[in-house]
C-alpha positions as CSV (number, residue, x, y, z in Angstrom):
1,X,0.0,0.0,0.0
2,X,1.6,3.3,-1.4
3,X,1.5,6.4,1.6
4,X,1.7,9.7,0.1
5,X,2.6,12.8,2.0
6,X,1.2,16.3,1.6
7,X,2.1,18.5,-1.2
8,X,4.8,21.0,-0.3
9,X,5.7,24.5,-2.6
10,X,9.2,24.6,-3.7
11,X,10.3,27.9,-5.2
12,X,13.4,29.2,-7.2
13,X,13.6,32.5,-6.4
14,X,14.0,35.2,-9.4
15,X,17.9,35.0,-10.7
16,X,18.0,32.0,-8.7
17,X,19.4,28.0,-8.9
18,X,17.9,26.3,-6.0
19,X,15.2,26.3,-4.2
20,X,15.1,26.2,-0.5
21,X,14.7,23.3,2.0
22,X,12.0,21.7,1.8
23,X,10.7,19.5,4.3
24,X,9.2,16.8,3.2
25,X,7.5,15.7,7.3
26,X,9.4,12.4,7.0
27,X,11.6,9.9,4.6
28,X,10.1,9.0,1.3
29,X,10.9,6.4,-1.2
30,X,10.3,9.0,-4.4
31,X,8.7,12.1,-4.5
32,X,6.4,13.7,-7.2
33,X,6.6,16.5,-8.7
34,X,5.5,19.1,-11.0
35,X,7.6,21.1,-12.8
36,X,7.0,24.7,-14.2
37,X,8.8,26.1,-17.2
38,X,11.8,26.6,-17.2
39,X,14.2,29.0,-18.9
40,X,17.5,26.4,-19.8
41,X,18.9,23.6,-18.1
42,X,18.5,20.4,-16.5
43,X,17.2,20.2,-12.7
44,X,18.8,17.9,-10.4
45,X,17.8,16.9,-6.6
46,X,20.1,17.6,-3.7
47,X,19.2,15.8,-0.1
48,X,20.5,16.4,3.5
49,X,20.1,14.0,6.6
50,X,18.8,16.7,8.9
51,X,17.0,20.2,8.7
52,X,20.0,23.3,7.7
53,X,22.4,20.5,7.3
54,X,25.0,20.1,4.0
55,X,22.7,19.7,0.8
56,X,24.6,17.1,-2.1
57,X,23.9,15.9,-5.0
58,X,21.4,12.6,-5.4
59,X,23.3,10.6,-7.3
60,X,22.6,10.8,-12.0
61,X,19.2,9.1,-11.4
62,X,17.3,12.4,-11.3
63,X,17.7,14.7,-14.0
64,X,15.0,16.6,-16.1
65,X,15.4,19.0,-18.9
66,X,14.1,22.2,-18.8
67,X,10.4,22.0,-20.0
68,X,7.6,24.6,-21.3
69,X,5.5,23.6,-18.3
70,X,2.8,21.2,-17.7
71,X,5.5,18.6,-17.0
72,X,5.5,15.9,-13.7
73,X,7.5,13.4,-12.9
74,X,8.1,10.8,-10.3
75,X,12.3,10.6,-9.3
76,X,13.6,8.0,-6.5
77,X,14.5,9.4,-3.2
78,X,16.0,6.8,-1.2
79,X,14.4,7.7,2.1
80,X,15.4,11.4,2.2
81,X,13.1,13.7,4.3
82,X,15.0,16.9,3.7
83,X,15.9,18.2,-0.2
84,X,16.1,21.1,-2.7
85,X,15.4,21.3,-6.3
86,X,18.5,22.3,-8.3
87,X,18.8,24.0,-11.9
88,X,21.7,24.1,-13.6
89,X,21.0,27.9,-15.5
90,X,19.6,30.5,-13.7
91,X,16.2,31.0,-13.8
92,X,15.2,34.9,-14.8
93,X,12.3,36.9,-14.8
94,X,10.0,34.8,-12.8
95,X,10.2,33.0,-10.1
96,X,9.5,29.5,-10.6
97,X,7.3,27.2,-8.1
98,X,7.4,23.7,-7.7
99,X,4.7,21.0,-6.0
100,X,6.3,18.0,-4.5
101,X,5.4,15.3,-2.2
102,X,6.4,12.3,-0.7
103,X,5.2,8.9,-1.9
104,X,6.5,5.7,0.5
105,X,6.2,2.4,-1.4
């Protein structure tokens, strides 16, 4: 029996790469999300083991193009309750807001 969490906003602030922490209540197998259009680059997820600890990279298994919008996708987590959403280009003139939540399998 799949447990999903709440959905949680995610945003990459104007002229920014990352988004803040998000919190996702508790460890998740995967997470969904949706993604809003972007201006270039691929987006990458970075995962810490405690809240305002060191963010890195989760492993090659999690990339995504940049997209005109409209676009989910489900990536593995690994059990990971705290991560950020990472683009490689900076993302100008808007700000761009994520929804993501946890899904336990």
């Amino acid at each position: 029996m799949s447990i999903y969490g709440d959905w949680i906003v995610g945003t990459i602030a104007i002229n920014g790469t990352s988004t803040g922490e998000i919190d996702l209540g508790r460890n998740f197998d995967f997470i969904e999300l949706q993604i809003p259009t972007l201006v270039s680059g691929t987006l990458k997820l970075q995962v810490s083991r405690t809240s305002g600890g060191t963010f890195q990279d989760l492993g090659l298994s999690n990339l995504t193009d940049a997209t005109t919008g409209a676009y989910s996708d489900t990536w593995k987590l690994g059990g990971w309750q705290f991560i950020k959403i990472v683009s490689s280009a900076t993302q100008t003139v808007t700000a761009r807001t994520f929804y993501v939540r946890g899904m336990k399998y």
